[in-house]
N, C-alpha and C positions, 0 to 999 in steps of 0.2 A: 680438560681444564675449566671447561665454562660451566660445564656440571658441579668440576667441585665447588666453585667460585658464588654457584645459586645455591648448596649446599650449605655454604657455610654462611650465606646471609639468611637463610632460613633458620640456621641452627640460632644466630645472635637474635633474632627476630625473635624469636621462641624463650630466648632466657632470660629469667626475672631480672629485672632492673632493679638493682642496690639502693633502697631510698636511702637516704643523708638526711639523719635526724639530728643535728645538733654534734655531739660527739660521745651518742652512743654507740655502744659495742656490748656484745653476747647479751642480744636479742632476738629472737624471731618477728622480723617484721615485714607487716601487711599494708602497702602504700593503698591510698582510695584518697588519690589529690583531687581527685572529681569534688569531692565532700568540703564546700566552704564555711557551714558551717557546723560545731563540735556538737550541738544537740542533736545533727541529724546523724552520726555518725555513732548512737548508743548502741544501738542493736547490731549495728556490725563488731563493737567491739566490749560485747556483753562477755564478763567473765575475765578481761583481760585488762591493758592499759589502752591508753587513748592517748595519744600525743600531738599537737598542731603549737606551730610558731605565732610570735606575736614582735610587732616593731619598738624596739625598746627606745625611751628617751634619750635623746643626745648624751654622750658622757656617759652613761649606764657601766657601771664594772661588774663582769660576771660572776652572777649570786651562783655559790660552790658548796664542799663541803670538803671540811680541810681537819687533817690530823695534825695529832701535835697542840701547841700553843695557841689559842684565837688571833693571840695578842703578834705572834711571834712568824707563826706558821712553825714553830720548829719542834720537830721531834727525835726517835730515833731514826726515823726514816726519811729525814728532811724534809719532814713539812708537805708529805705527800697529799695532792688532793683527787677528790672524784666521790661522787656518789655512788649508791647503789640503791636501782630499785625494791629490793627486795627487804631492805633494813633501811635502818635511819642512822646517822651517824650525828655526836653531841653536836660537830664544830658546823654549824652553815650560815652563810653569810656573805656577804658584797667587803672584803679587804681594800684596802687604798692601792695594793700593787697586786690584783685581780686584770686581767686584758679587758679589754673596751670590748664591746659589744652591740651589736646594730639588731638583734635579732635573741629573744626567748626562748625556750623551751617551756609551756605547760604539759604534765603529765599529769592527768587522770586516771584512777584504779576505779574501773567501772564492776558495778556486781549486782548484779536482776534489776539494770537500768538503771540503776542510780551510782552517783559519784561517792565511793568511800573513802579519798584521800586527793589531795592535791601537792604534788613537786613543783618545783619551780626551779631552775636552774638557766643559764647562756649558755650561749651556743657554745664556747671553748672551753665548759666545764664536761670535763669527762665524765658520763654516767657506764654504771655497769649492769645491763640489762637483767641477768641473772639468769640467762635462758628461757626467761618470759618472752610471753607472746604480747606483740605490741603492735595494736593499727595506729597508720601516723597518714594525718591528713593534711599536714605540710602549711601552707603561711593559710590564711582561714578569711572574712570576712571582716573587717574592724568592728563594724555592728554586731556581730552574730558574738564575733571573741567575747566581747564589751557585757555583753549579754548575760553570755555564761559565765562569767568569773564575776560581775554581781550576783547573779543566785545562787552561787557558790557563797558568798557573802552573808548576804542576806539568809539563808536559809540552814546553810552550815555552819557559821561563824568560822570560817575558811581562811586561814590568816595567810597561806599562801595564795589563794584564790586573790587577798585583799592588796599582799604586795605586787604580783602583777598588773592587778588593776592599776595602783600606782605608777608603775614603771611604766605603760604603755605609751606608745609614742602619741597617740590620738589626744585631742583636746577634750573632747568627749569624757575621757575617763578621768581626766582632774572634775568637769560638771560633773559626774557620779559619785565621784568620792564627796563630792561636797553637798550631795544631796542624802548619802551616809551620814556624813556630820553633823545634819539636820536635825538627826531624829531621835537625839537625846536620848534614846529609851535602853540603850546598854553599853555594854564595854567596848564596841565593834564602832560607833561614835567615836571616841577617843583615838581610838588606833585610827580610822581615818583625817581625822584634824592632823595627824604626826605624819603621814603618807603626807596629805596636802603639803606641809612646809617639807617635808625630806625629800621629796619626788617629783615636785612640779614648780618647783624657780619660780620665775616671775609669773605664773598663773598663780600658781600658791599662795603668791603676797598677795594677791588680791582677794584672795578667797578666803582665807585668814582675817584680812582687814574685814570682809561683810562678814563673817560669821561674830566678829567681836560686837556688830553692833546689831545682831540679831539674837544671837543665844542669850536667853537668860541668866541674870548669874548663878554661878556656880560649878561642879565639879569638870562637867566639859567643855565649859567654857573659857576656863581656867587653863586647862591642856592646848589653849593656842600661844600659849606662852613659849615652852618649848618647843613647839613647832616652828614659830617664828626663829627662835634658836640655832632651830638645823635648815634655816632654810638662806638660801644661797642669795638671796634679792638684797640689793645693798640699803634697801628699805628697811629693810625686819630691822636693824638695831635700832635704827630711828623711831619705830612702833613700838618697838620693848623699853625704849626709852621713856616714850609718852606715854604706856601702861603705865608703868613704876611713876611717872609721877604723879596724875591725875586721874586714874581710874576708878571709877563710882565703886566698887568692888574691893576692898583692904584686902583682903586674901591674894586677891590678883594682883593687887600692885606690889605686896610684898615678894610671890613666886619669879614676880619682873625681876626686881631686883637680884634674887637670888640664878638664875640665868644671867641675866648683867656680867657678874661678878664669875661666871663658870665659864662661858664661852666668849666675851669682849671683855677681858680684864683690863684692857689699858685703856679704854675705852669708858666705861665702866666705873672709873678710881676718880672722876670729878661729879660725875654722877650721883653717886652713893652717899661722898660727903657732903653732897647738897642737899641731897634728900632730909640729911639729920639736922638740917635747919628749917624747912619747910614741910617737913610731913608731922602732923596734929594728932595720927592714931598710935598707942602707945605699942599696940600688938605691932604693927607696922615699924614701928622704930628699932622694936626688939630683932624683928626679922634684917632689917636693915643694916645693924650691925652684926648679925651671923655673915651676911653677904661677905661685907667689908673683910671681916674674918676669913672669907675663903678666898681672898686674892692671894694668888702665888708668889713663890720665892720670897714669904717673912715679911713682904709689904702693908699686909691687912692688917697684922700683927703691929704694924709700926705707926699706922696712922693709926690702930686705938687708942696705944699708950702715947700719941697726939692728944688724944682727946680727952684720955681720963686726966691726962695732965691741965687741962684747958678748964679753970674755975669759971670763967664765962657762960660754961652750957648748964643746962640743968641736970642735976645730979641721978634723972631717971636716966640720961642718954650715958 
């Protein structure tokens, strides 16, 4: 009995241990959790994927990939979700009834050393391996993560590389995103000013506020506007509000207002008609009343024909 007993903690001693990636399944997978960080792990997983977790922000909803309706989730299949590595699927994205998430998946397709593709998925999004061979080097390094999914940025204009960065729990990665933001010199600027207010709440609002009064005017700098938009700080409508009225910039002030009117509409509706008394630029006023225009349920509609009724104003507004 004591033979079989050494026997069989020999045999469990001996059998590969099941790494838990997230919630894939039909993969072949190569655990190396010694490896913290994902640069030193290329040559081991040359020709294959590369997998390691990262801490996602508080509230995070699991980024998926869902059949069916964006809008709806529904199909004929009810709305089935899950990725697969081996294809790409049209629907992927973070839904409002997505499960909470504490924890990432980044997948890397590595080939003769270099990264030629970046996933991004949470941990309770079901991926389907495809019978690929996958090393996974399990939660990683915050600096070394941080590291690689900027050069991923930075070097491949990596848009999953750029939404991780975003989502990461570390403070660090809001200062990088905002050091992206900085550099005006392409489209990868923009999309991170939009990460900044979508993904980093009250850092966000602050790094929003300095970028307004550091960027020069014009096209990316204009894109803090909807940032401010999506971003959660009870601050940002206060700042969207002081855009629209006073902003050295007429382009900006009038993009204020048209966010105004999209995302704070009741908010927004004493705003707007203040504006068409106090604002001087006439391209500005024009944009102004499109705003107005776009408040919902026939309201915008009803304070024009307020206004055209109103021989008071001048006959431009």
């Amino acid at each position: 009995m004591k033979t079989l007993m050494i026997g069989l903690a020999l045999l469990l001693t001996a059998a590969p241990c099941w790494a838990q990636v997230g919630d894939l399944y039909n993969a072949d997978i190569v655990e190396k959790t010694s490896i913290n960080d994902p640069a030193k792990a290329l040559k081991q997983a040359d020709g294959q994927w590369l997998a390691f977790s990262i801490p996602a922000t508080e509230g995070t909803r699991s980024p998926c990939c869902w059949s069916g309706s964006w809008s709806t989730g529904k199909s004929s299949k009810g709305g089935e979700i899950g990725c697969r590595l081996d294809k790409r699927q049209q629907s992927y994205g973070t839904r409002s009834d997505a499960p909470l998430d504490t924890n990432l998946i980044v997948y890397s397709k590595i080939d003769a050393g270099n990264v030629t593709e970046t996933r991004l998925v949470g941990e309770s999004c079901p991926v389907d391996g495809g019978g690929q061979r996958l090393t996974w080097i399990g939660s990683v390094d915050d600096a070394a993560g941080l590291d690689w999914l900027e050069h991923r940025v930075v070097s491949g204009d990596d848009h999953a590389a750029l939404h991780a960065l975003a989502a990461h729990q570390n403070d660090a990665a809001g200062t990088r995103l905002y050091q992206l933001a900085r550099r005006q010199d392409d489209e990868t600027a923009g999309q991170a000013i939009f990460w900044i207010g979508h993904a980093r709440g009250q850092q966000g609002y602050r790094m929003l506020s300095q970028l307004l009064d550091e960027l020069p005017v014009g096209e990316t700098r204009r894109e803090i506007n909807f940032a401010l938009a999506q971003n959660d700080s009870p601050e940002s409508i206060e700042k969207l509000h002081r855009i629209s009225q006073s902003d050295k910039d007429p382009e900006q002030r009038s993009m204020a207002m048209f966010w105004l009117s999209q995302e704070f509409p009741k908010q927004a509706k004493p705003w707007l008609m203040e504006a068409l008394e106090s604002e001087q630029d006439n391209d500005v006023l024009e944009q102004t009343i499109f705003a107005i225009s776009q408040l919902p349920d026939g309201e915008g509609d009803a304070l024009l024909l307020q206004v055209a009724k109103d021989e008071s104003r001048p006959r431009h507004i």
